[in-house]
C-alpha positions in Angstrom: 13.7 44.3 70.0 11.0 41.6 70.7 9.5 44.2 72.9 9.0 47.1 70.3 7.8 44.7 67.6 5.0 43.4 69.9 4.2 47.3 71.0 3.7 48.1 67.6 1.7 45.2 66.9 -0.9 46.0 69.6 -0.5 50.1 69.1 -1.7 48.4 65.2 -4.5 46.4 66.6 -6.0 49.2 68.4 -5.8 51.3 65.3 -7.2 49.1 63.3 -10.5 48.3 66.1 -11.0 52.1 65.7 -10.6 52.6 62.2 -13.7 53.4 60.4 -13.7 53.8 56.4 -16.7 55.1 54.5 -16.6 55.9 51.1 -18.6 59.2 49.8 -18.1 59.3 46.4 -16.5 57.4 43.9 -17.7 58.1 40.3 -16.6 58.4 37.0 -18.9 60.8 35.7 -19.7 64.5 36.9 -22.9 65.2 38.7 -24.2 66.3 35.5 -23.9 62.2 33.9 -21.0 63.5 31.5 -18.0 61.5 31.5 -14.5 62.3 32.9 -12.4 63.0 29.9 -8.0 62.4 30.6 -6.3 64.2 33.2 -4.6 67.6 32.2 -1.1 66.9 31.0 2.1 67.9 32.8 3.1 68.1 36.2 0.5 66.9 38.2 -0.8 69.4 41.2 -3.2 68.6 44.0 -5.1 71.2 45.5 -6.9 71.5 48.4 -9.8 74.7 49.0 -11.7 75.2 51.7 -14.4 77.9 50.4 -17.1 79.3 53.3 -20.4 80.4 51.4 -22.4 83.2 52.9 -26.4 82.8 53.2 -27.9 84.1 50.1 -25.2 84.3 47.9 -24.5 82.9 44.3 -21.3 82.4 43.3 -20.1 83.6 39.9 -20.5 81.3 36.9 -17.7 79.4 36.3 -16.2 76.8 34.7 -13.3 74.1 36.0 -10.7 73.0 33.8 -9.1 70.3 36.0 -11.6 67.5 37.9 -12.8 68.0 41.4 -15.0 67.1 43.8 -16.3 69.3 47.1 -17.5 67.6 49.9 -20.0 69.6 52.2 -18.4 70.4 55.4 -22.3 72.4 56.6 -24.9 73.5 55.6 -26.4 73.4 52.3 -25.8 74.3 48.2 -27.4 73.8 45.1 -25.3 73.9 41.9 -27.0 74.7 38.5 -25.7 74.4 35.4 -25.8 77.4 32.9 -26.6 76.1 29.8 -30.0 73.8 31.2 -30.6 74.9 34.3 -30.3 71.9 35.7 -29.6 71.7 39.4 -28.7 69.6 41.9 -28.9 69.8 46.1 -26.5 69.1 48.4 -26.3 68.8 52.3 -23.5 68.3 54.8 -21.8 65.4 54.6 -22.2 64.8 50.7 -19.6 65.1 47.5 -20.3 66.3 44.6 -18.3 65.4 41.5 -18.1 68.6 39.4 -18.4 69.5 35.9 -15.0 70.1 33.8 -15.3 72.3 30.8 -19.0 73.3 31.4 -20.1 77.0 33.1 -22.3 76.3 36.3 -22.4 78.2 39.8 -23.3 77.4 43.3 -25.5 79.3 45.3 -26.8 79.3 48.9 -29.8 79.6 51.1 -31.0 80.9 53.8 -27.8 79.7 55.7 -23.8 79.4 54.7 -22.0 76.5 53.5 -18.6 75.6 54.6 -17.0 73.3 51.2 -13.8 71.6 51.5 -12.9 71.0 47.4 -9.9 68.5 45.7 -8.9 69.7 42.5 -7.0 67.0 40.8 -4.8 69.2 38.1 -1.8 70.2 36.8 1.1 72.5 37.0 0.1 76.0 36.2 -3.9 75.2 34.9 -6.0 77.7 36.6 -8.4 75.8 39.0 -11.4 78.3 37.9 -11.9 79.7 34.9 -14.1 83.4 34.8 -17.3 83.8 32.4 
């Protein structure tokens, strides 16, 4: 018993020399300044996207009724919001806290994006809501 408890204490030590944490984003607020309002009530759901852009293509305007945040696998996006036109860039390896509740799109370049997006929401609320 001895034995196994000092295995897993140096199978933990070498995990823990290797172990590497680096925060990307941590924010109260979407990209746009605006506050986070409550979560959606219910059920909560967690989802997970992975979305693969194409080079010079805009994605439809949308809006997201639950909080999320995309982190950019590759390449790069900018995100502009519909009712000022503001935009913002992003480039592998950065999040972006989006917008709940406010129409914007994303569009590419001259080369894809690959997006890996967490939707924090709830039980049977749409991720994307259509304009």
């Amino acid at each position: 018993m001895a034995a196994l408890f000092m295995c897993n204490s140096v199978i933990a030590a070498e995990i823990q020399t290797e172990l590497k944490v680096e925060p990307v984003l941590r924010s109260f607020n979407a990209w746009d300044g605006r506050s986070y309002a409550k979560y959606p009530g219910g059920k909560p759901e967690l989802s997970v996207m992975r979305f693969v852009i194409p080079a010079n293509t805009a994605l439809p305007w949308h809006s997201n009724p639950v909080p999320n945040v995309a982190y950019i696998l590759s390449g790069e996006i900018t995100v502009e919001k519909q009712t000022t036109g503001e935009t913002m860039h992003l480039k592998q390896g950065q999040a972006l806290p989006e917008m709940v509740h406010s129409v914007h799109r994303g569009y590419t370049g001259n080369s894809p994006a690959e997006l890996i997006v967490f939707y924090a929401g709830g039980e049977g609320i749409p991720l994307v809501e259509q304009q």
